[in-house]
C-alpha positions in Angstrom: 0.0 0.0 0.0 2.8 2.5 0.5 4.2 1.9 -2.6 0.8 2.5 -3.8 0.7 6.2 -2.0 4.4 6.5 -3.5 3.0 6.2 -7.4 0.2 8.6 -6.2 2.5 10.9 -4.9 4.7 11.1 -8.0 1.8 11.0 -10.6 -0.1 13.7 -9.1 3.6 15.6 -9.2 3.6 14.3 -12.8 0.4 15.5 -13.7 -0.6 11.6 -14.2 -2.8 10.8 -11.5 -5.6 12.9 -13.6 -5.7 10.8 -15.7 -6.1 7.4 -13.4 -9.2 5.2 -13.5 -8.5 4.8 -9.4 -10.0 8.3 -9.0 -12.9 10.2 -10.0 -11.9 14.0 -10.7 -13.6 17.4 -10.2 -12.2 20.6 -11.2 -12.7 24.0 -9.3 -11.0 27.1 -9.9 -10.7 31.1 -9.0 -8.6 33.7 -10.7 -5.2 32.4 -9.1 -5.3 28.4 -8.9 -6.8 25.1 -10.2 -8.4 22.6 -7.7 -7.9 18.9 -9.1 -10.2 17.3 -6.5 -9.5 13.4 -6.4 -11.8 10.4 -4.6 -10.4 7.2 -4.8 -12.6 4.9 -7.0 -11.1 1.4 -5.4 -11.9 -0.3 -1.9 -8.2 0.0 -1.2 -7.5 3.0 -1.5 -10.8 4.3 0.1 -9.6 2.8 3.6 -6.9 5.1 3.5 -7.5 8.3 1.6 -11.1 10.3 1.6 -9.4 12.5 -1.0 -6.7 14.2 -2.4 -6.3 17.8 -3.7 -4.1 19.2 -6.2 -3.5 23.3 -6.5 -2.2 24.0 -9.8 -0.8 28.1 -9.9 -2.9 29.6 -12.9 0.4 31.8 -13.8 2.4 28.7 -14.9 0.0 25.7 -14.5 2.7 24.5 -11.9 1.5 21.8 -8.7 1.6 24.3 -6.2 0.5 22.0 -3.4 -1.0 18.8 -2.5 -3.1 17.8 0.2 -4.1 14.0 1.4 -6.7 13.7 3.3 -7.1 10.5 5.7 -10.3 9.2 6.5 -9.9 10.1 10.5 -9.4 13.9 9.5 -6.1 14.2 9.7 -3.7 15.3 6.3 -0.4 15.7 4.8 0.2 18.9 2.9 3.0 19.4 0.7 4.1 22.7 -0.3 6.1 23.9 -2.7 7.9 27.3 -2.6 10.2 29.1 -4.6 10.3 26.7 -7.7 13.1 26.6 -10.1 12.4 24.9 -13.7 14.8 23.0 -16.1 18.0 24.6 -14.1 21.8 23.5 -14.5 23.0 20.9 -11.0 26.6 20.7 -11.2 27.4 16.9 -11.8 29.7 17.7 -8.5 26.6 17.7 -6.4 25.9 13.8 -6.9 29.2 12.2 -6.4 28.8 9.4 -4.0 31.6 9.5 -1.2 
């Protein structure tokens, strides 16, 4: 199951996840974001998750954040802030000591 959560996690970064057949998918939006609104479709999935939003910045169509909301109330929210696309890492920063 938490590799299951892991996909989720990286197709809704991906843009992916909207396109699933494990979630229905409402749209909602005001003059700065998008609201991808996802309820899982599959038994699984519903004991874990009641939904899952996705705020996409109108400027850039960009995942701004994502929220997962648990059946019991509680959430995880991920946030992301000052966003760089497509920028140069030095190979230097992945060598492996």
């Amino acid at each position: 199951m938490f590799k299951e959560i892991n996909d989720l996690m990286v197709g809704m970064l991906q843009g992916k996840i909207l396109k699933s057949d494990k979630f229905n998918v409402s749209f909602y939006e005001n003059n700065k974001q998008i609201l991808a609104n996802l309820t899982p479709k599959t038994p699984e999935m519903k004991e874990f998750i009641s939904s899952m939003h996705l705020y996409f910045d109108k400027k850039d169509y960009l995942v701004k954040k994502i929220k997962m909301l648990e059946l019991s109330g509680d959430y995880t929210l991920i946030e992301f802030y000052n966003r760089k696309i497509n920028i140069e890492i030095p190979n230097s920063l992945f060598n492996v000591k």
